[in-house]
SELUMBA-597811 format. One line per field, with one value per residue (C-alpha): residue number from 0; residue in one letter; x, y, z. Coordinates in steps of 0.2 Angstrom, whole numbers. Layout:
N
k = NUM; ... .
r = A; ... .
xx = X; ... .
yy = Y; ... .
zz = Z; ... .
end
This chain:
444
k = 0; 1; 2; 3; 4; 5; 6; 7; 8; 9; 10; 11; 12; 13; 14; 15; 16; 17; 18; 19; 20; 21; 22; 23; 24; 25; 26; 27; 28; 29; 30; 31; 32; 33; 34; 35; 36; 37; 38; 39; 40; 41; 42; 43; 44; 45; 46; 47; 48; 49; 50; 51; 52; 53; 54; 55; 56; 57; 58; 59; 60; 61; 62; 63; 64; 65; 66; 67; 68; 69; 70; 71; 72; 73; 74; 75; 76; 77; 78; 79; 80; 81; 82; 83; 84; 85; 86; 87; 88; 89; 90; 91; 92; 93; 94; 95; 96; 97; 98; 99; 100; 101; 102; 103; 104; 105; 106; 107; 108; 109; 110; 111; 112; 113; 114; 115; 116; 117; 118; 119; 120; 121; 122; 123; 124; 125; 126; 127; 128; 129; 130; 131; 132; 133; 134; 135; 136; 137; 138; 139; 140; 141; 142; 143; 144; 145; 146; 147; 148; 149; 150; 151; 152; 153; 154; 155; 156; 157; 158; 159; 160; 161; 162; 163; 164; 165; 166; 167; 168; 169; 170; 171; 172; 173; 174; 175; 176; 177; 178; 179; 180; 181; 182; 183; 184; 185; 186; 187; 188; 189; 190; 191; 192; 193; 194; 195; 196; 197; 198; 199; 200; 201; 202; 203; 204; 205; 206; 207; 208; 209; 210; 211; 212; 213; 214; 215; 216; 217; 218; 219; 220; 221; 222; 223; 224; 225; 226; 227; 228; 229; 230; 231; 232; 233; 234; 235; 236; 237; 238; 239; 240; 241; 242; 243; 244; 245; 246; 247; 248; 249; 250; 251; 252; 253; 254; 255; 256; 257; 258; 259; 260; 261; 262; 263; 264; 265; 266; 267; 268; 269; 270; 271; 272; 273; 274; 275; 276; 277; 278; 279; 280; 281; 282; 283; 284; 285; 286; 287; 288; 289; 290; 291; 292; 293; 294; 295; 296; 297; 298; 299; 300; 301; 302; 303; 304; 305; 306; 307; 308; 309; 310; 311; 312; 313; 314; 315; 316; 317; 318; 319; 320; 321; 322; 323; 324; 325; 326; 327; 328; 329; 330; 331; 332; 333; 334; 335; 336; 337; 338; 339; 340; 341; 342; 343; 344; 345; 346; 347; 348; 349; 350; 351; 352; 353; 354; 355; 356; 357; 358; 359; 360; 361; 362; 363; 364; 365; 366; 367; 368; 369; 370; 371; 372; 373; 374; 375; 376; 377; 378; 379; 380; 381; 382; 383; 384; 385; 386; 387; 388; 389; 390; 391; 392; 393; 394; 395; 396; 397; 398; 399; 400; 401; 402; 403; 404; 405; 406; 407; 408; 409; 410; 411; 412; 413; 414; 415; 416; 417; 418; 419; 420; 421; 422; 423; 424; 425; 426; 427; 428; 429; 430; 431; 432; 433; 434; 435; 436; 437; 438; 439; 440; 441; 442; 443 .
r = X; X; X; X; X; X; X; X; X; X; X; X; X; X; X; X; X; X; X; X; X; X; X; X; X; X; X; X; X; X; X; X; X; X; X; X; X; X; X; X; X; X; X; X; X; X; X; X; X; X; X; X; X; X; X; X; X; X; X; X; X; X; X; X; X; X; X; X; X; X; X; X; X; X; X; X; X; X; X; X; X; X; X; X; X; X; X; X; X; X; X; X; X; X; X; X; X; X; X; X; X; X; X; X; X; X; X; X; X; X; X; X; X; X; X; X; X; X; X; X; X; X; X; X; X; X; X; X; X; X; X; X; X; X; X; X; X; X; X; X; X; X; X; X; X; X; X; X; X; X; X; X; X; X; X; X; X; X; X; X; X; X; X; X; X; X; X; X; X; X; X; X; X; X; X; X; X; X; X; X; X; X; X; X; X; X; X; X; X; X; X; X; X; X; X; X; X; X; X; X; X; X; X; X; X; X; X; X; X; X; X; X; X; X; X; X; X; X; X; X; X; X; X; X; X; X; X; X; X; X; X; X; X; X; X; X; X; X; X; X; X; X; X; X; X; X; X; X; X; X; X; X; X; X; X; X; X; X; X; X; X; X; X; X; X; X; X; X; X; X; X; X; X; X; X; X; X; X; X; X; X; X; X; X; X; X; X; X; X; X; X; X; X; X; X; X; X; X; X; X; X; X; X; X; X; X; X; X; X; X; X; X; X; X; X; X; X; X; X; X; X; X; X; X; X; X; X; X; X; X; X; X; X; X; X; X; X; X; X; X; X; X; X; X; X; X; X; X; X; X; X; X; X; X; X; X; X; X; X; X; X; X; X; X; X; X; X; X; X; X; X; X; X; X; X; X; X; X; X; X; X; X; X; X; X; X; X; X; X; X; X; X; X; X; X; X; X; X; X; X; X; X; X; X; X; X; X; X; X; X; X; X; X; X; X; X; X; X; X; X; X; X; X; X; X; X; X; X; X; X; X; X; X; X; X; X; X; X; X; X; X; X; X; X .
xx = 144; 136; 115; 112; 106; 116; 98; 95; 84; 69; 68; 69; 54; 45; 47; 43; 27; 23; 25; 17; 1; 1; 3; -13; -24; -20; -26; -43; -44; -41; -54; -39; -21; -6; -2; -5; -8; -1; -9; -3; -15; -15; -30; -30; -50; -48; -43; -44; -59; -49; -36; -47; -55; -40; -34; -53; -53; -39; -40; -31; -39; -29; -28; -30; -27; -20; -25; -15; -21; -11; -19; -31; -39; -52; -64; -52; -53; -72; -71; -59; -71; -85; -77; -70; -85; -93; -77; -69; -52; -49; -41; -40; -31; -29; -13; -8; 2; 18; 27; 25; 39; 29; 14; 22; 33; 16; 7; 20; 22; 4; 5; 0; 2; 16; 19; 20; 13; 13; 1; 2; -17; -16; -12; -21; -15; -19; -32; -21; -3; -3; -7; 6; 17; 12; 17; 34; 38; 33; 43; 60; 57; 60; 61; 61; 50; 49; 39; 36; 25; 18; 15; -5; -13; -32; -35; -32; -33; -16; -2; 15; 26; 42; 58; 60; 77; 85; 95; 84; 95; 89; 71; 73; 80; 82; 99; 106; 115; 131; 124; 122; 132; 124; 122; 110; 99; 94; 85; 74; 68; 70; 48; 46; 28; 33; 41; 29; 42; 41; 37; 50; 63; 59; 59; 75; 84; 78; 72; 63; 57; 71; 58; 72; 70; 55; 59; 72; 65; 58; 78; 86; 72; 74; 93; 96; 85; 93; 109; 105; 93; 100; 86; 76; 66; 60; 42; 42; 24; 19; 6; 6; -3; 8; -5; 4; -11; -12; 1; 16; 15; 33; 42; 59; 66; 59; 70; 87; 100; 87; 95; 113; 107; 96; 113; 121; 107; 113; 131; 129; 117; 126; 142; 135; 126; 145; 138; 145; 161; 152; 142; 153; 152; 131; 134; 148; 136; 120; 130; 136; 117; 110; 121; 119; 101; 101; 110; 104; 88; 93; 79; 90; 108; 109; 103; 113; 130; 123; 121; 138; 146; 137; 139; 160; 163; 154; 153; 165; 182; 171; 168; 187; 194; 185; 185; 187; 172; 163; 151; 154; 135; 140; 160; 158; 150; 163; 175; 171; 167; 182; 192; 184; 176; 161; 155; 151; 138; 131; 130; 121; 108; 106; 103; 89; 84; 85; 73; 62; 62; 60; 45; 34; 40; 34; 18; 17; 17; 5; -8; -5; -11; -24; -30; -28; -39; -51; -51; -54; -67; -76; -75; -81; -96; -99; -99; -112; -124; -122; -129; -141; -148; -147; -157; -168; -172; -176; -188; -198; -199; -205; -217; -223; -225; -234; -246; -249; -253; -263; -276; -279; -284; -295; -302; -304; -315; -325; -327; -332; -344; -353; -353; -369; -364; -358; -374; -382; -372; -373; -392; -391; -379; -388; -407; -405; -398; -414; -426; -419; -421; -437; -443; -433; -442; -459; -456; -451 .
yy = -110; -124; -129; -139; -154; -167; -176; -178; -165; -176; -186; -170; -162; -177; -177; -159; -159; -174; -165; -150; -160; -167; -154; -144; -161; -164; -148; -151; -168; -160; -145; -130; -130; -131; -111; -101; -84; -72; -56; -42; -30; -11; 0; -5; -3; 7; -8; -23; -30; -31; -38; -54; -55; -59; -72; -81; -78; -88; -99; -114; -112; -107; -119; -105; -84; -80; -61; -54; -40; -30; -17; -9; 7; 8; -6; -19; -31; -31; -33; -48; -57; -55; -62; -76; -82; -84; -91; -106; -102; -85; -86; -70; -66; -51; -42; -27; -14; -24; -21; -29; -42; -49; -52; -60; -72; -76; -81; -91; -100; -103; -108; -127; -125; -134; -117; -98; -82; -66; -52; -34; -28; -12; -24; -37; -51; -58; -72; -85; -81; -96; -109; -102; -100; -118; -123; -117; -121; -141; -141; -133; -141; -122; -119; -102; -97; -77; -69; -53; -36; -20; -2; 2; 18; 18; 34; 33; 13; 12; -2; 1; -12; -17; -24; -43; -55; -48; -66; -75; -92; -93; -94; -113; -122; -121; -110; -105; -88; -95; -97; -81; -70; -54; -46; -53; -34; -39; -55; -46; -28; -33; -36; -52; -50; -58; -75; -89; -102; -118; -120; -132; -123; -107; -121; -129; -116; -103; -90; -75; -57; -48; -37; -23; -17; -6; -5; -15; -28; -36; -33; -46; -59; -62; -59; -72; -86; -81; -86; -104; -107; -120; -121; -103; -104; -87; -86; -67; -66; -49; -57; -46; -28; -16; -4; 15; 27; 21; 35; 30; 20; 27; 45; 46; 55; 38; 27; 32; 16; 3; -3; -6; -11; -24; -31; -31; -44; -53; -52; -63; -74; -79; -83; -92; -103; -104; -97; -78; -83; -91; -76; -63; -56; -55; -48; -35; -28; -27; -17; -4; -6; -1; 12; 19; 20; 26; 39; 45; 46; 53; 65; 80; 84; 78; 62; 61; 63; 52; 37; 40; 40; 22; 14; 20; 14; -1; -10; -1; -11; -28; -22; -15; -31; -39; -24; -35; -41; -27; -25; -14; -6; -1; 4; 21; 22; 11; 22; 38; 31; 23; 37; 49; 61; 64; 79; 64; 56; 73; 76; 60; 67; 84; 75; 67; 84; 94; 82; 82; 101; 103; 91; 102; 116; 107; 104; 120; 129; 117; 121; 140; 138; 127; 140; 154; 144; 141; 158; 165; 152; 159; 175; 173; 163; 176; 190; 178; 176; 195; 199; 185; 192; 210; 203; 192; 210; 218; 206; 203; 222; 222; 208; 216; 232; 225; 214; 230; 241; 223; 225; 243; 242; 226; 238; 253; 243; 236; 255; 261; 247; 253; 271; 278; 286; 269; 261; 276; 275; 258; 259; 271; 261; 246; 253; 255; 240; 232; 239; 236; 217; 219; 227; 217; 204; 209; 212; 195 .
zz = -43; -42; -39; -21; -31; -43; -46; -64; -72; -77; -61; -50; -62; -62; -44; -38; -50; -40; -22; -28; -33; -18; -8; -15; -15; 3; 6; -5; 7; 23; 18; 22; 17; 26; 28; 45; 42; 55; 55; 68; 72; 79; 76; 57; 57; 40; 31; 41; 31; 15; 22; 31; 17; 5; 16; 15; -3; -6; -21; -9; 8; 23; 38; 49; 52; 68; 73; 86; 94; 100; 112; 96; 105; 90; 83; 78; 92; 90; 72; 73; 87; 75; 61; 75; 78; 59; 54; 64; 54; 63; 79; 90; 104; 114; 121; 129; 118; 115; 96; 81; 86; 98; 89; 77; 90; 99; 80; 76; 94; 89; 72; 69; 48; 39; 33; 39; 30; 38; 29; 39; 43; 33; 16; 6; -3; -21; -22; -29; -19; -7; -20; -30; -17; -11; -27; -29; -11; -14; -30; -22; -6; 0; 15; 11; -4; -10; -21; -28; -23; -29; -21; -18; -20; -14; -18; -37; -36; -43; -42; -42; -47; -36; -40; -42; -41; -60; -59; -70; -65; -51; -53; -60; -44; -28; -20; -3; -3; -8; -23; -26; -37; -33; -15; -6; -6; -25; -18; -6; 2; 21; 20; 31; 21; 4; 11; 14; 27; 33; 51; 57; 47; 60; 74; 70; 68; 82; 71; 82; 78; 89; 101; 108; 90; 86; 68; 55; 63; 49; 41; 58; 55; 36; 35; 49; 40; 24; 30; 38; 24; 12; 0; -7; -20; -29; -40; -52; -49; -38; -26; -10; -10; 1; 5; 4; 8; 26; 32; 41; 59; 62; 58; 54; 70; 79; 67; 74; 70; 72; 56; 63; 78; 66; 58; 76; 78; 63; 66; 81; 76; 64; 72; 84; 71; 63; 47; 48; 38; 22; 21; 24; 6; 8; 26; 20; 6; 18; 31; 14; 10; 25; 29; 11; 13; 33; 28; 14; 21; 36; 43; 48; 49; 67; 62; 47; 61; 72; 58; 53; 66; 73; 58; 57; 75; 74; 58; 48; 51; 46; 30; 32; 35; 16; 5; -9; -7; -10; -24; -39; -33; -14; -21; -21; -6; 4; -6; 1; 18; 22; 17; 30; 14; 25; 15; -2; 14; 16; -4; -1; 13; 4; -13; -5; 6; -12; -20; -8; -7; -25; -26; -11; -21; -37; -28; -21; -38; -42; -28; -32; -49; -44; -32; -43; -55; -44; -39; -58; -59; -43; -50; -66; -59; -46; -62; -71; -56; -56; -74; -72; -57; -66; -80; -69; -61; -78; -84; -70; -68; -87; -86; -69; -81; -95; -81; -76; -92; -97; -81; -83; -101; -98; -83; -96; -107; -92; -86; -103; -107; -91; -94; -100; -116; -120; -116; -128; -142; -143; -147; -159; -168; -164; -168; -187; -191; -181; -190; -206; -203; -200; -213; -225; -216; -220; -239; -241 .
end
């Protein structure tokens, strides 16, 4: 396939160093750079700090943070006036309990910046991602520019890396999807979080958080400015902090088939934009991802029926209708599917229910042995403290003893010295030895 531009290397080097240079010194000469921050918040008090002050820490300012409260019942709202008012770059705005969607569509009605980041409040960013990212987007002209992210785990302060795009081609140019030989899934995890876009890129073409869907909706938003994206650029280096410690927002029996539902979204966005057609290999192997993943994961049998069943009678003929299409990766899956094998989808479900049971057993076992450790431990200390106090006993009782048989000697002595036999017997031993001094005294 070939790349979007015929320019001549040098030139188009020569050229996007130039942009990307001037893109950070016109944010040194304004005092902020070009990014708006959308942050959506809901009671995130636990690590709301770290996460403003990644955005303020950046190495390349941000024009500005727009905080969207979105009906916080705990100290957020507070915490982000406070911060408000030291920091003339924070915006704040308050709203009643609405979604994540629309706090993101009010930030970005809001968003004045060249450019649109979005950072969820429970996460922190790296200290140089928008300079980087700024960098990359200038030198692509991207409208869309993606980066990397890693897994964070406060408790043991650990980061887990994530995957990144494998196809090392196309981190040297700028690309649309139809560039793409790989499904579209190994550019990106559906994450709206780890794309930094261009604000009249979202304003040309429409792009919204769909608000009917209380979750995937991050998967409609990127996959429908995926596909009218003509220029992407990708940058390997893991900037965003994905903070896993938090606890889930959302359970699994709450999930239901928000993720077809998500690619409904898609489907008809993308035919109405007249780009459904030119995509249909990306779209075919997102709806085999999706359903793959939903499925496997499913939270109980129930669920498992009902993602199956959704994802047969309502997507399944599309991917039908381009089987060849299909990627080598989702081929046994489709496989299966399509030929009404419904116990290789339940393989699938009780794979994942099996792992999962074996690792709480694997952890059970473990907290057994720990307990029984502690246990022995306790026991052992308890049988130490025991002799110690026996022996603590003994010698007090001993020393008590020999205090004892030390005071009535010293009081036998005094009683003796003041007997009268004492007192006599001393004289006579006493009186010879006087008057030999002094008659040896008077010889001399």
């Amino acid at each position: 396939m070939q790349p979007l531009s015929s320019e001549p290397a040098n030139t188009a080097q020569t050229d996007a160093s130039t942009d990307a240079t001037a893109i950070i010194d016109h944010a040194e000469n304004r005092g902020s750079a070009r990014v708006s921050v959308v942050v959506p918040v809901h009671n995130a008090m636990p690590h709301l700090a770290a996460c403003i002050d990644s955005i303020l820490a950046q190495t390349s300012p941000v024009a500005e943070i727009i905080c969207i409260d979105d009906g916080s019942t705990d100290d957020s709202g507070a915490y982000l006036d406070a911060v408000a008012k030291s920091n003339p770059r924070v915006f704040v705005e308050h709203r009643q309990c609405a979604g994540v969607s629309a706090a993101r569509n009010r930030g970005m009605e809001r968003a004045k910046g060249d450019y649109v980041l979005f950072v969820d409040a429970d996460d922190f960013i790296a200290p140089d991602l928008v300079e980087k990212a700024l960098r990359t987007a200038a030198k692509h002209e991207a409208e869309m520019t993606v980066f990397g992210f890693d897994e964070y785990y406060g408790e043991t302060d650990v980061y887990v890396p994530r995957e990144i795009c494998p196809d090392e081609k196309l981190y040297d140019k700028a690309f649309s999807l139809a560039d793409m030989e790989l499904p579209s899934p190994y550019l990106i995890t559906p994450n709206v979080w780890r794309i930094l876009l261009k604000k009249d890129f979202i304003d040309r073409c429409g792009l919204a958080f769909h608000e009917d869907l209380r979750t995937s909706e991050d998967l409609a938003f990127i996959y429908e400015a995926l596909f009218l994206a003509k220029r992407i650029a990708l940058l390997p280096d893991r900037l965003y902090h994905y903070r896993r410690d938090g606890g889930e927002t959302l359970t699994r029996k709450t999930r239901g088939c928000a993720g077809i539902d998500a690619l409904e979204h898609v489907r008809s966005f993308a035919a109405q934009h007249g780009v459904l057609e030119r995509n249909m290999f990306h779209f075919c192997n997102i709806v085999l991802d999706v359903a793959e993943y939903a499925t496997s994961t499913a939270y109980d049998l129930d669920e498992f029926s009902m993602l199956h069943r959704s994802f047969t009678d309502r997507l399944l003929v599309i991917v039908q209708k381009n089987e060849e299409l299909i990627h080598q990766r989702y081929r046994p899956f489709y496989d299966n599917v399509l030929k009404g094998e419904q116990p290789y989808l339940f393989f699938l479900y009780r794979r994942e229910q099996q792992r999962s049971e074996q690792a709480r057993a694997y952890d059970a076992h473990r907290v057994r042995e720990a307990e029984e450790r502690a246990e022995a431990a306790e026991r052992t200390t308890r049988d130490v403290e025991k002799w110690a106090r026996g022996r603590i006993d003994e010698l007090e009782e001993s020393l008590a003893a020999s205090r004892a048989e030390t005071q009535e000697a010293r009081q036998e002595v005094i009683d003796v010295r003041a007997s009268k036999s004492y007192r006599i017997g001393n004289f006579f031993m006493r009186g010879p030895a006087a008057v030999k001094r002094a008659l040896k005294g008077k010889t001399e």
